[in-house]
VMD Tcl script that draws the C-alpha trace (Angstrom):
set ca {
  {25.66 -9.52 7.20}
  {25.81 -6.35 9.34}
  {29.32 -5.40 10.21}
  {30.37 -5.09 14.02}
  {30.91 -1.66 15.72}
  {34.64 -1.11 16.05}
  {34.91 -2.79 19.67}
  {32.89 -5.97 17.99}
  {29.06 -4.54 19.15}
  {26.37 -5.54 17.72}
  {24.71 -2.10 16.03}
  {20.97 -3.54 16.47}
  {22.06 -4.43 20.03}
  {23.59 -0.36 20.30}
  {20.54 1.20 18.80}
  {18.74 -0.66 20.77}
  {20.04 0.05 23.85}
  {20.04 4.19 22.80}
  {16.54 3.94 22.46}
  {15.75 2.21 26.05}
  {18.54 4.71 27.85}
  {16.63 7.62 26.87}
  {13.21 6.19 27.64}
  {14.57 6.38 31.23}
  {16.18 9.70 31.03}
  {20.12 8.14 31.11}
  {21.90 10.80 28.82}
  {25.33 9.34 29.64}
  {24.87 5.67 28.93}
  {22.58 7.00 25.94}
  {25.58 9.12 24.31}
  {28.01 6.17 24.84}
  {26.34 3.85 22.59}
  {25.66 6.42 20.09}
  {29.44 7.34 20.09}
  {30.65 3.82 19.87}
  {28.33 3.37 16.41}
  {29.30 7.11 15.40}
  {32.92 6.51 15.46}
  {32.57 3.26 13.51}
  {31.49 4.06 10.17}
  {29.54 6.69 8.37}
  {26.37 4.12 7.67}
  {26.54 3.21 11.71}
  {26.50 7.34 12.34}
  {23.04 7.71 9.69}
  {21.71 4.60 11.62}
  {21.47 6.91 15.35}
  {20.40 10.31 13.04}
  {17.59 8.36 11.77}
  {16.56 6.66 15.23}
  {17.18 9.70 16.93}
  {14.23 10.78 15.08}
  {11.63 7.98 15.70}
  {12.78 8.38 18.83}
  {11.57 11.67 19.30}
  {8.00 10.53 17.67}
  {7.80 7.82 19.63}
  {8.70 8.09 23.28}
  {8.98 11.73 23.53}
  {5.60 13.82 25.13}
  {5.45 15.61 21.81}
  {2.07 17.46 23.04}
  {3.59 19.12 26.18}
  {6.70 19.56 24.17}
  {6.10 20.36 20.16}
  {9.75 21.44 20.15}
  {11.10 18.46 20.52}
  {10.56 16.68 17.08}
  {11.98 19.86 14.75}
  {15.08 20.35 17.44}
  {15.93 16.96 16.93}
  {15.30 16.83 12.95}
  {17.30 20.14 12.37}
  {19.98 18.81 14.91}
  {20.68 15.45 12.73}
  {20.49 17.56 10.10}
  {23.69 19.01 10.81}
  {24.78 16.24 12.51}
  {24.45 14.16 9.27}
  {26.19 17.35 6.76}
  {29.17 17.52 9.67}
  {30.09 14.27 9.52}
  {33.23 12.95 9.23}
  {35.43 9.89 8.23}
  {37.78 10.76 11.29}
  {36.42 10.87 14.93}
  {38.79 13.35 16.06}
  {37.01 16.07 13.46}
  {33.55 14.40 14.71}
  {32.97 17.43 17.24}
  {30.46 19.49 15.87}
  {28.31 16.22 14.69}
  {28.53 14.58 18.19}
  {27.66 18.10 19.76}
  {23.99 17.71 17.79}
  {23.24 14.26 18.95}
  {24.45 15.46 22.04}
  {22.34 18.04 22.60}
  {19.48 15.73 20.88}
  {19.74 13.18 23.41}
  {19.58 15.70 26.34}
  {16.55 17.10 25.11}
  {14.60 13.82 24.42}
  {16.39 12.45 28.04}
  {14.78 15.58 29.90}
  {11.88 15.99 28.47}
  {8.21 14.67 29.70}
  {7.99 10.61 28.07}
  {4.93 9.20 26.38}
  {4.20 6.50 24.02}
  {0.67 7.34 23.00}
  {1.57 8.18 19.21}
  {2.60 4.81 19.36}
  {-0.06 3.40 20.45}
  {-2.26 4.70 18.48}
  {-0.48 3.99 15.13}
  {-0.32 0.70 16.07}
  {-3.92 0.69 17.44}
  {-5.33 2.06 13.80}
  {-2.76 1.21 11.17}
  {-2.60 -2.69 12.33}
  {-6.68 -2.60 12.43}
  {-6.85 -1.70 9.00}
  {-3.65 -4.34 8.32}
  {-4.87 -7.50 10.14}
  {-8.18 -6.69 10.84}
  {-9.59 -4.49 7.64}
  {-11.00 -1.96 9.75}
  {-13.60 0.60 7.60}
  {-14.09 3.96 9.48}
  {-17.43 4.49 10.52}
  {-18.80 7.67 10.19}
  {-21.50 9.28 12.06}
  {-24.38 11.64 10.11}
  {-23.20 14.92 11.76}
  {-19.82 14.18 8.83}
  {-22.39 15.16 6.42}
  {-23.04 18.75 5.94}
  {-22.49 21.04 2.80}
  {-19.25 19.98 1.94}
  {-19.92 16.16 0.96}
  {-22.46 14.68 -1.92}
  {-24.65 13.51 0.96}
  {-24.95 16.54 2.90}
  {-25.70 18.26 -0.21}
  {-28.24 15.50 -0.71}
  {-29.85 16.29 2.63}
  {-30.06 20.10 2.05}
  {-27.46 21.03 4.54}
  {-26.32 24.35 4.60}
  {-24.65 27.46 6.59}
  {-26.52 26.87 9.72}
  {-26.24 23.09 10.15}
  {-22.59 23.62 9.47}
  {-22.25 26.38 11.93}
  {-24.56 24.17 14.83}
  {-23.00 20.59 13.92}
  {-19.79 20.46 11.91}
  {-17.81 23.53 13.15}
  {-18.21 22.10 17.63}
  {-15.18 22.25 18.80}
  {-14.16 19.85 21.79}
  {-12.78 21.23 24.79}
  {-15.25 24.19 23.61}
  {-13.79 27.73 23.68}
  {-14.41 29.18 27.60}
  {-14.40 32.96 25.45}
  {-16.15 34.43 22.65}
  {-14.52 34.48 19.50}
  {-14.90 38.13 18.46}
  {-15.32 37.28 14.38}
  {-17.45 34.56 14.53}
  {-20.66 36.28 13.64}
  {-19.13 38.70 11.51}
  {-17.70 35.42 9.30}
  {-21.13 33.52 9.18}
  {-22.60 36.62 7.63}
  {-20.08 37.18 5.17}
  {-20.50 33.00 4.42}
  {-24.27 33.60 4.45}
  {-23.89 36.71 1.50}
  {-21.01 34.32 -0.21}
  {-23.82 31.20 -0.62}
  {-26.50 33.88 -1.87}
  {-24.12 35.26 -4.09}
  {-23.56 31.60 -5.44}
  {-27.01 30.48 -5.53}
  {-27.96 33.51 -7.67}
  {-25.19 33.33 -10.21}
  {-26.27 30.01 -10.51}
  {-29.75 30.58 -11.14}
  {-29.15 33.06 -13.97}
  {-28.91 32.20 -17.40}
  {-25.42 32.27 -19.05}
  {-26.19 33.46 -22.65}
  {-23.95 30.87 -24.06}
  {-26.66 29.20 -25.73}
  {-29.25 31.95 -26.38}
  {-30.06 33.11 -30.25}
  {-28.03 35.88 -31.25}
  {-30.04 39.00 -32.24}
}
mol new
graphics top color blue
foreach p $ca { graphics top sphere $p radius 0.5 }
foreach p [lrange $ca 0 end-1] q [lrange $ca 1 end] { graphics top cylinder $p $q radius 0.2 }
display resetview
């Protein structure tokens, strides 16, 4: 049995509840749950560092806003080396998930990670999904794009597009293809010439 929160709460109920608050950007009523499990016991205070976390995976528009995820990670970091036993010492810990709740409260939502683990991970689960994968995979770098004779320039025209494409020119592109086209010469003739390591010796 899970223990109740000092004021009798149940801590699924709390976390819970953190999780919803800051979906809708309510940093007060967010902090007050996560203070009431905090100030019950130290397994209660790693139960809102770790969902702080997911939450910032989760719910959190981690593509407008890359800082978000390490902020929060480093915060419960410290949150979870500062804690202590007695909630009137608990300043510096509840400052972290303070400022970690702010953040993730503030900032632009989305739930599209989600989605999309759920979308790909439970295909595979429930529904053994097998990737398909279309010819232009194969170039130089797989057995069957070796098969097909693939080399530098399919790899440069098919396996190297880029998608939004680039609106400049990159300035070392052609410089780098002919470095990669001396590089596979290089390789093809050391390849072609005879080691020695069985020849007679004279």
């Amino acid at each position: 049995m899970i223990p109740r929160t000092k004021h009798g709460m149940s801590a699924f109920a709390l976390i819970s509840a953190l999780q919803k608050y800051i979906r809708r950007g309510e940093e007060l009523e967010a902090m007050r749950c996560a203070i009431e499990m905090m100030h019950s016991s130290k397994a209660f205070h790693s139960m809102v560092t770790k969902r702080l976390q997911v939450i910032a995976h989760e719910d959190c528009d981690n593509l407008s806003r890359p800082d978000v995820v390490p902020f929060v990670k480093a915060a419960m970091d410290q949150a979870n080396a500062w804690y202590d036993p007695n909630p009137e010492k608990l300043g510096k810990s509840r400052m972290c998930v303070a400022n970690s709740i702010m953040l993730m409260c503030r900032a632009p939502k989305a739930r599209t990670a989600d989605h999309l683990n759920a979308a790909t991970g439970w295909a595979d689960i429930l529904e053994d999904y097998k990737p398909v994968l279309p010819d232009w995979v194969h170039d130089q770098h797989t057995t069957e794009g070796k098969r097909k004779g693939r080399g530098l320039d399919y790899f440069r025209e098919h396996s190297t597009r880029l998608v939004p494409a680039p609106t400049t020119k990159d300035p070392y592109e052609d410089r780098a293809y002919e470095l990669w086209a001396k590089k596979e010469a290089r390789s093809k003739k050391s390849k072609s010439e005879p080691t020695g390591l069985f020849e007679d010796a004279e």
